[in-house]
Every structure is written in structure tokens, then in C-alpha cells.
C-alpha positions in Angstrom: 29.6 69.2 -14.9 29.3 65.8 -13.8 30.3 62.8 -16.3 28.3 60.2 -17.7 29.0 56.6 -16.6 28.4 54.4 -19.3 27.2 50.7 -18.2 27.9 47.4 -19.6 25.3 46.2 -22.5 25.4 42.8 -20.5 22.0 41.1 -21.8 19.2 43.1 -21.0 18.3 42.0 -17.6 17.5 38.2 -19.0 18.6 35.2 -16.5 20.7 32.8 -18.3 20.4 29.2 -16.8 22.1 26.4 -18.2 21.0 24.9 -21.3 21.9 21.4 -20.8 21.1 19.9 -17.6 21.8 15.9 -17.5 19.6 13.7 -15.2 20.5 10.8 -12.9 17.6 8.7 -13.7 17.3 7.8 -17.3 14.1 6.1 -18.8 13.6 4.6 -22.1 10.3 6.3 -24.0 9.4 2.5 -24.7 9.6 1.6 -20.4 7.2 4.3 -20.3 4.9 3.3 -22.7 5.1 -0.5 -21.5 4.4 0.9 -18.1 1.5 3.0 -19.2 -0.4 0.2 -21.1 0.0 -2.4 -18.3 -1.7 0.5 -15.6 -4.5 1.0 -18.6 -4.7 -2.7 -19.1 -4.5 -3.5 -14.6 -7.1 -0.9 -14.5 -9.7 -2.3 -17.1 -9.0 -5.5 -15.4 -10.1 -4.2 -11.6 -12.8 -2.9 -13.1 -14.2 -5.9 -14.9 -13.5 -7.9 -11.7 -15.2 -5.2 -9.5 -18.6 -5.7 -11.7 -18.6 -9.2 -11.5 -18.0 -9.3 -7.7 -20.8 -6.6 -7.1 -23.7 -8.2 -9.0 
């Protein structure tokens, strides 16, 4: 009669990747913003100017 082998519980087959993971390039939420308003307000711009240009 063989014997059962009995396995490790370990954690059900789930991939544990590290929870904290610390980037090199760091960027204020506020840059972002900034940076975000000036392509919206550039954009308007171009296209006011573009109008004008064409007519």
C-alpha cells in the first residue's frame, strides 16, 4: 500500500509580486496638471490661429 504524500499548503497557485515598487522618475500631481492645461490652452491657441490664417 503506497503512502500518501502530503504537499505544502503554500498559497494556492497565486503569484506574489512585490507590493511596493519605487520609481526613478518622480512627478508632482500639480507638474502634471500645469502641463496638462498649457497643452489644452497651446491647443486652443493653434486652433484660433489656424481659423484666422485660413479665412
Amino acid at each position: 500500500m503506497a503512502e500518501q504524500m502530503r504537499m505544502p499548503s503554500g498559497m494556492g497557485g497565486l503569484v506574489r509580486y512585490f507590493d511596493e515598487y519605487k520609481s526613478k522618475i518622480v512627478i508632482s500631481p500639480y507638474i502634471v496638471i500645469g502641463i496638462i492645461v498649457f497643452v489644452i490652452i497651446l491647443e486652443a491657441l493653434l486652433h484660433l490661429l489656424g481659423k484666422g490664417f485660413l479665412a
